[in-house]
C-alpha positions in Angstrom: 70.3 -41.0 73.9 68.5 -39.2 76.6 64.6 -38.9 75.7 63.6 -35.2 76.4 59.8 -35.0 76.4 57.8 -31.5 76.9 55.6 -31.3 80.0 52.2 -29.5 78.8 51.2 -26.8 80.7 47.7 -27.3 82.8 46.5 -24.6 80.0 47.5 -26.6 77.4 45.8 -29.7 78.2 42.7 -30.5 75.8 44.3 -28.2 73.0 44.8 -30.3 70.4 48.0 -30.4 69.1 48.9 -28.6 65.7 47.6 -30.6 62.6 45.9 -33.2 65.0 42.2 -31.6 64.2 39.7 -31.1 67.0 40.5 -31.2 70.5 40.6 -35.1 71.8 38.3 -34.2 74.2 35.1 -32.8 71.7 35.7 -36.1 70.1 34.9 -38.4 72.7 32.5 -36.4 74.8 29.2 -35.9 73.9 30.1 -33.1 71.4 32.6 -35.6 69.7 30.0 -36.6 66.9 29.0 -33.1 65.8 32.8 -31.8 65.8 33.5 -35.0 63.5 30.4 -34.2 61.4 31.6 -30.5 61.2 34.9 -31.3 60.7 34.4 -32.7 57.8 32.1 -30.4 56.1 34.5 -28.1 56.0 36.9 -30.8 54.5 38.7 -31.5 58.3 39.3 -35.0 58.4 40.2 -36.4 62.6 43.1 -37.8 61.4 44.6 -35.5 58.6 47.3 -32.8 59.5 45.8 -29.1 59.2 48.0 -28.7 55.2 46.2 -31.6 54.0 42.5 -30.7 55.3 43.2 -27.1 54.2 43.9 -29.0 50.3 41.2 -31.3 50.6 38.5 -28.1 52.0 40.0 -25.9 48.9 39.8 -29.0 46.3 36.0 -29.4 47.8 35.4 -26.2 47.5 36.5 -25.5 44.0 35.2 -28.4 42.9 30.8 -27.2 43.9 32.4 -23.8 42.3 32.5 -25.6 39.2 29.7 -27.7 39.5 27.8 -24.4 40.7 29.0 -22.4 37.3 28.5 -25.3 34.8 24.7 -25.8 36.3 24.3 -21.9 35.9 25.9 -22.4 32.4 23.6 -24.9 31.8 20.3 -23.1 32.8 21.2 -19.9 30.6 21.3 -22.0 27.7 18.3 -24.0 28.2 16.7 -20.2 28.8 18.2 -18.9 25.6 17.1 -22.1 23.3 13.6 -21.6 25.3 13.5 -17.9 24.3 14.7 -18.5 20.8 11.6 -21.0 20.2 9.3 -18.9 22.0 10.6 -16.0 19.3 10.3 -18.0 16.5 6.6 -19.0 17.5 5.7 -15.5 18.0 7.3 -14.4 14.5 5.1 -17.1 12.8 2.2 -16.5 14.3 2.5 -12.6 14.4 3.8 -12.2 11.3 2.2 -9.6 9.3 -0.9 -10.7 6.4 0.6 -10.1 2.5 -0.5 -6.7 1.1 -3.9 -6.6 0.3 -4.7 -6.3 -4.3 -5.0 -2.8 -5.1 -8.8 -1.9 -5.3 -9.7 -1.2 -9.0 -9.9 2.0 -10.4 -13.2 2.9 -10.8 -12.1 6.8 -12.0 -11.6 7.6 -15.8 -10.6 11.0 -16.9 -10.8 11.0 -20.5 -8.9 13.4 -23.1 -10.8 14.2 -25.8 -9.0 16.0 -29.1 -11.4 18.3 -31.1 -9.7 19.1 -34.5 -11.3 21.9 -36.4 -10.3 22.7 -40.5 -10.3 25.9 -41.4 -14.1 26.1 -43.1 -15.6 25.0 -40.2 -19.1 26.4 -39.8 -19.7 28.4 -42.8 -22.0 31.2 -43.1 -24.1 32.1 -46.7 -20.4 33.2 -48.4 -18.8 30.4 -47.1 -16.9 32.0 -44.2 -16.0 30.2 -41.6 -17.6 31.2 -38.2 -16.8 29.3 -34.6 -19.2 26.7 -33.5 -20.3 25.2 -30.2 -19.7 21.6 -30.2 -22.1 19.8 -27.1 -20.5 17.1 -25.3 -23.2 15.0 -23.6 -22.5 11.7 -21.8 -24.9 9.5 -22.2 -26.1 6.3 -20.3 -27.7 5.1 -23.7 -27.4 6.6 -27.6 -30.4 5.8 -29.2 -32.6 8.5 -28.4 -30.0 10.8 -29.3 -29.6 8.7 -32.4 -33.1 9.2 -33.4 -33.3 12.8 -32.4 -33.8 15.8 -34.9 -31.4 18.3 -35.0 -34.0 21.0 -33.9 -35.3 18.9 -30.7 -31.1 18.9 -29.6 -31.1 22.1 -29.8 -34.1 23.8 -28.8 -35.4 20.8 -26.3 -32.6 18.7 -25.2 -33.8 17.1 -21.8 -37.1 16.7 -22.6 -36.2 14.7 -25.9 -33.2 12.8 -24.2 -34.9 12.7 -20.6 -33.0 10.4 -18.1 -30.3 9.4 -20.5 -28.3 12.5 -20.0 -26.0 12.3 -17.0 -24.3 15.1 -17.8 -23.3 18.1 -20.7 -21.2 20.6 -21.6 -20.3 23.1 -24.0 -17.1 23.7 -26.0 -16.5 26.4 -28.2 -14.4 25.7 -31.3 -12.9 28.1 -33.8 -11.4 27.6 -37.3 -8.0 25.8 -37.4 -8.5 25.4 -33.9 -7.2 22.5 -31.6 -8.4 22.2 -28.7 -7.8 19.5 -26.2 -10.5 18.5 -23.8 -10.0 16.8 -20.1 -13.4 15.8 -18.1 -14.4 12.9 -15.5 -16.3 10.6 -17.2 -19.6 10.1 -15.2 -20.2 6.0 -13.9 -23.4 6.0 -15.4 -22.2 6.8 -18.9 -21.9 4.3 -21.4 -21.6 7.1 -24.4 -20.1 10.6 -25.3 -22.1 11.9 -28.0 -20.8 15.4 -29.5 -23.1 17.6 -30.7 -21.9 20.7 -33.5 -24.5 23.2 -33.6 -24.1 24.6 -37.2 -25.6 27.4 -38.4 -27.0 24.9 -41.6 -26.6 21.5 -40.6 -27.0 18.9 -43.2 -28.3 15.2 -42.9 -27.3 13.4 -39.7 -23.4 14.9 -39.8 -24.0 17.2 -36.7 -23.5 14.3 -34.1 -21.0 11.6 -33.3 -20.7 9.0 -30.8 -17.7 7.7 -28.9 -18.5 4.4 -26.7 -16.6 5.1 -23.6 -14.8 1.7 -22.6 -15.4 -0.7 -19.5 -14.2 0.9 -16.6 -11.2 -0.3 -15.2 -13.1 -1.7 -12.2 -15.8 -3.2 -13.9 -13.1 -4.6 -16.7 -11.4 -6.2 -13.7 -14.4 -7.8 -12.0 -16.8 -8.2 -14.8 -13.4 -10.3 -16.7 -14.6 -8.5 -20.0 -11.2 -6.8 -20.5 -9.5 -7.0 -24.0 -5.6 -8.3 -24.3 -4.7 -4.9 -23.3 -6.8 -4.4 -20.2 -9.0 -1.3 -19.8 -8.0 1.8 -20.2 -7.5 3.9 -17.0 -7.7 7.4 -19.0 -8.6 6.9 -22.9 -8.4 9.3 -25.6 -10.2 9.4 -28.5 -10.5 12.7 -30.9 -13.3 14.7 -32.9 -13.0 16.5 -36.4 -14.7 19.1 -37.6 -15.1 19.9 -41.2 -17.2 22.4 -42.9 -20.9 21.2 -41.5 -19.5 17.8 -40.4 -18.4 16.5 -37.1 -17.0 13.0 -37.3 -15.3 10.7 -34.7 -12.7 9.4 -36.4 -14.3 6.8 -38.9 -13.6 9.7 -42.1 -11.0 12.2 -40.4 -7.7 12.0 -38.8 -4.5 14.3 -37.7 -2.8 14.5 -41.1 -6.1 16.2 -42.7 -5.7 19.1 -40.2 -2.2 20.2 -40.9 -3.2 24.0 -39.6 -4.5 22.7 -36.5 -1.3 22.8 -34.4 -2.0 25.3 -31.5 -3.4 23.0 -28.4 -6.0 24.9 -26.4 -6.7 23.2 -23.2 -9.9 22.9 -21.6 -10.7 21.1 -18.1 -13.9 20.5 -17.7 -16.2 20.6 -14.2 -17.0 17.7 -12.5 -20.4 16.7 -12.2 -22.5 18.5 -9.4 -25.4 16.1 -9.4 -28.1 16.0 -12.0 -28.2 17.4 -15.2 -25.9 19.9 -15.4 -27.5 23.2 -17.6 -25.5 24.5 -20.8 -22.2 26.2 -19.9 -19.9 26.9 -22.5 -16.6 26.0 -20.7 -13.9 28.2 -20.3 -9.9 27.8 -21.3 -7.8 26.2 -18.4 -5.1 29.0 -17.5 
């Protein structure tokens, strides 16, 4: 068999041949170290074929992508736990304080009841007539207790002096029922109701009604009953013929007549000792 061989052309001299890697000549002049070196890190090898160092560049190459996206993979999550502790830290420490204890009330509005019969206040032939019944709170009963009926009348602040805190005047007619709101004053301890008959008899023209504890006080003080203090307590007056009486002798059922409910609000306390008013019907 005759051996055919291809001449190269002058040109093609030092052009390495296809798949044979870098030129013969880079590798063993002086560049033939850094075209080795950079040969293969781009995945050439000398002495693979262009197909296979084309595989082995793509297989390198895919192969940092991977270690590139699992590292990146990696970090996120590290962030994320990080991020999830450092949220849970701030959540505990930032978290907001329980609701502080309601403060106590230290504001009673009291209703008072005033049931009148129907010979309430009678004149010489036993008519009835209207009468003014004096509400006073009290920071202590016991002048008032010892007090004439003419000295109440005709010279209450000098008689009662400091113990007044406040008073006011009710007017109160036969079969009447008349229903009573105020703001009991802090500094009194006692309502005492005053009925200023035209013939009063014996001690029956005052009563006495011993607020209770204020809620506030109840609550610090720890004198409270079962039921805790009242808030807003009601309590009732009756008047009979020249009696006034809190309760301890009267009740609803003895003033059957008495069914119309006349409401009255009285003022709040202006400072001092407030001066007789006779208060006026709330609309």
């Amino acid at each position: 068999m005759r051996r055919t061989s291809r001449r190269r052309s002058r040109s093609d001299r030092g052009r390495p041949a296809r798949g044979q890697g870098p030129p013969r000549a880079w590798r063993g002049g002086p560049f033939g170290f850094w075209a080795d070196a950079f040969g293969k890190k781009l995945g050439h090898s000398p002495h693979l074929p262009i197909k296979r160092r084309a595989m082995a560049a793509s297989a390198s190459t895919t192969s940092w992508k991977r270690k590139r996206a699992a590292l990146a993979l990696a970090s996120l999550s590290f962030l994320g736990l990080g991020l999830g502790v450092l949220s849970s830290f701030a959540i505990g420490c930032g978290s907001a304080p329980p609701p502080a204890a309601p403060k106590p009330c230290d504001v009673q509005i009291v209703t008072l009841r005033i049931y009148a019969a129907d010979n309430i206040n009678p004149n010489e032939n036993q008519n009835p007539r209207p009468v003014v019944i004096r509400l006073y709170q009290l920071k202590d009963e016991m002048r008032m207790q010892n007090a004439t009926y003419d000295e109440v009348l005709l010279s209450d602040k000098e008689v009662l002096a400091d113990d007044i805190v406040k008073m006011d005047e009710v007017s109160v007619f036969p079969n009447d029922l008349v229903e009573v709101k105020f703001e009991r004053a802090k500094e009194a301890s006692t309502l005492g109701g005053v009925a200023l008959f035209h013939s009063p008899k014996g001690q029956s023209w005052k009563t006495f009604y011993a607020f209770p504890l204020m809620p506030g006080e109840a609550q610090c003080g720890g004198r409270e009953s079962d039921a805790g203090a009242q808030a807003d307590p009601k309590t009732a007056f009756f008047v009979e013929s020249t009696k006034i009486d809190n309760g301890s002798e009267f009740d609803e059922s003895m003033f059957p007549n008495a069914t119309s409910v006349r409401r009255v609000n009285l003022p709040k306390a202006s400072g001092g000792n407030a001066p007789p008013k006779a208060a006026a019907p709330a609309p």
